[in-house]
N, C-alpha and C positions, 0 to 999 in steps of 0.2 A: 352411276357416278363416274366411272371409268368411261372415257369417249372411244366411241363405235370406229374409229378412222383417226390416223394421225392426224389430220392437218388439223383436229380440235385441240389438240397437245401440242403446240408448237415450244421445241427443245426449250430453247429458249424461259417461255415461261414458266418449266420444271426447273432450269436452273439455275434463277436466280433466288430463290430461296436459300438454296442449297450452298451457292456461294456465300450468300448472307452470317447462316450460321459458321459457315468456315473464319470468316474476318472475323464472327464476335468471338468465336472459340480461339484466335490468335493473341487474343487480347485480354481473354478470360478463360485461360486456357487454365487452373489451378484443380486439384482433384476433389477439392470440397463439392466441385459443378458436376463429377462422373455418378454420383447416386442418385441426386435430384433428377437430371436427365433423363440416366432409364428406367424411372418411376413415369417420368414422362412422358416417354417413349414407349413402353409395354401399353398401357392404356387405349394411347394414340392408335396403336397398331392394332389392335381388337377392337376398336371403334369403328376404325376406317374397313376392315374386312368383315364386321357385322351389318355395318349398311348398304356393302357392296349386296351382301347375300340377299338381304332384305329390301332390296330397293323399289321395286316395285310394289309388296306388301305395305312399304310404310308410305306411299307414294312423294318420295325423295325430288323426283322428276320437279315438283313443286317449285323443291330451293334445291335448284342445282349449283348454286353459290357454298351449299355444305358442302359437297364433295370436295371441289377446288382449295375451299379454307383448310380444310382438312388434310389435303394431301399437299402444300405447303405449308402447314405446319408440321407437319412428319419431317419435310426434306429439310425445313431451320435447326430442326431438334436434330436429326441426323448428322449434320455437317456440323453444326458444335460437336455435339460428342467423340466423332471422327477428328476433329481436332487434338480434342480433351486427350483421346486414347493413344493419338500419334506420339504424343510427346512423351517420352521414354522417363522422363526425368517425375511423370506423374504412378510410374512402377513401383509397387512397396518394396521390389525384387533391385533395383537400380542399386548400383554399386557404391553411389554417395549414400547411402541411408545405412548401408554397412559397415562400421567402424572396422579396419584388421588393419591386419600388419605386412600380408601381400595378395596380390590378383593373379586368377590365373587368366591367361586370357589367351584368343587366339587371334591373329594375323587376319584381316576381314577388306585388306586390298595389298597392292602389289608396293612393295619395300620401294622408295624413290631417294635415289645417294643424291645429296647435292650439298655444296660447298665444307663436304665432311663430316655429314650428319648424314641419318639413314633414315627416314620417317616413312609412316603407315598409320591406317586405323587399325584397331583391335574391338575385337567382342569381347568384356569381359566377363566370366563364367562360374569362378567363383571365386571368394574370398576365401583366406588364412587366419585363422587368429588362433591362438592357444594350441593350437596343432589341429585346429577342425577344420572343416570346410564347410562350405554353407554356397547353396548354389546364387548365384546375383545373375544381373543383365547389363546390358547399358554397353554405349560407344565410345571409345576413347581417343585420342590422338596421340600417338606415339614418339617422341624425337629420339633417338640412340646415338651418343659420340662413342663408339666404339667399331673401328674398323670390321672386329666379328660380326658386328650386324649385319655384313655384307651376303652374309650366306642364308642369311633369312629369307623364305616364302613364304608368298600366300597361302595362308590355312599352318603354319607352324602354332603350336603351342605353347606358351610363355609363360614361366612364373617371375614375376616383376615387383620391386615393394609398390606397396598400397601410398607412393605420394604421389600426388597429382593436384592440380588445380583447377580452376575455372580458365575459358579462355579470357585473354586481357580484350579487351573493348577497341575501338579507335583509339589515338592519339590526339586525333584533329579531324577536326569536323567533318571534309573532303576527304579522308584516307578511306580506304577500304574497309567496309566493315565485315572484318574476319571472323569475328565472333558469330555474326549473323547466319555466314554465310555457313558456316559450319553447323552453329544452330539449325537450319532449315534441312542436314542432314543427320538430326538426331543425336549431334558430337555437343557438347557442353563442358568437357574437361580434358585436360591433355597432360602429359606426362615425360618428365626430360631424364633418360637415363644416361649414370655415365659410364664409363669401362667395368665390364664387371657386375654390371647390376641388374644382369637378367640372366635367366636360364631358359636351356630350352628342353623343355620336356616331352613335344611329340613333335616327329617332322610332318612335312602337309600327305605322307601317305599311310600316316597313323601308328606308323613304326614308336616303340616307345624307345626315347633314347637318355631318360634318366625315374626311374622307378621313386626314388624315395626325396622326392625335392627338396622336404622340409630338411634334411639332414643336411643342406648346402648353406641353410641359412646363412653362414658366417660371411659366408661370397656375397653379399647382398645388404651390409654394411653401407 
């Protein structure tokens, strides 16, 4: 089933399957498709490397049209899933499925000042609520009007309240779509603080520089 020499595999023809499921996986990218998949997926895969074994025994060579169907349809069901699983936002663990009252989160690119605001992305790591912590995931988009923000690095840890939104869409048809673009790096929410409304609880070289956060809470009004 498996061809003796490339030139019987030409790239090409492994990957356009494989692209195929990636486009339907952008489009039906929802996590009801992540169980069905690798139901579909497990089978496929013990199919396809039992007939390898057996290929000559069952004399395969016959319909050598099975292999080929077979190993594009592995690479359709592969690159859905791979979709399916990309998107952060299909995590039980995502910080929107988490109700609290604040995020910890860390610093996950380099603080950029511009026209008096300080923005970044952050990891968020866990949620606040009732005094617990509860670990989450998920990417966020950070804007700070606060001149302190100036002293922020990469990799600093941050406890922040828990509001945040979705990013807004275009305006107008021709405008940039920011949403997308941000979408395509795993970002979906973003968060506008103002003076005062973050704490920093590790620097990027793990130093701890406030032990007991929750006890700030009032700063964070």
């Amino acid at each position: 089933m498996i061809a003796g020499h490339k030139g019987e595999v030409p790239f090409f023809v492994l990957i356009v399957p494989f692209l195929a499921g990636i486009v339907l996986g952008v489009y039906f990218n929802s996590p009801v498709f992540a169980t069905p998949l690798w139901i579909l997926l497990c089978p496929l895969t013990t199919a396809f490397v039992l007939l390898n074994l057996f290929y000559r025994r069952l004399s395969l060579y016959r319909m050598r049209w099975t292999g080929g169907a077979l190993m594009h349809l592995l690479l359709f069901v592969s690159g859905w899933l791979i979709t399916v699983n990309y998107n952060e936002l299909n995590d039980l663990h995502h910080f929107s499925k988490s109700p609290a009252r604040y995020l910890v989160v860390k610093i996950s690119s380099e603080p950029v000042a511009k026209g008096g605001l300080i923005r970044f992305t952050a990891d968020a790591e866990k949620s606040v609520s009732n005094q617990t912590m509860s670990p989450v995931s998920g990417n966020l988009l950070v804007t700070v009007k606060d001149s302190a923000a100036k002293a922020l690095y990469y990799g600093d840890e941050l406890l922040i309240p828990a509001r945040y939104g979705p990013v807004a869409p275009p305006a107008n048809p021709a405008e940039f779509n920011y949403k997308k673009y941000l979408a395509n790096q795993n970002i979906h929410y973003q968060a506008f603080l103002q003076h005062g409304q973050f704490v920093l609880l590790n620097t990027n070289t793990g130093n701890p520089v406030i032990a007991y956060a929750l006890k700030l809470r009032q700063r964070l009004v």
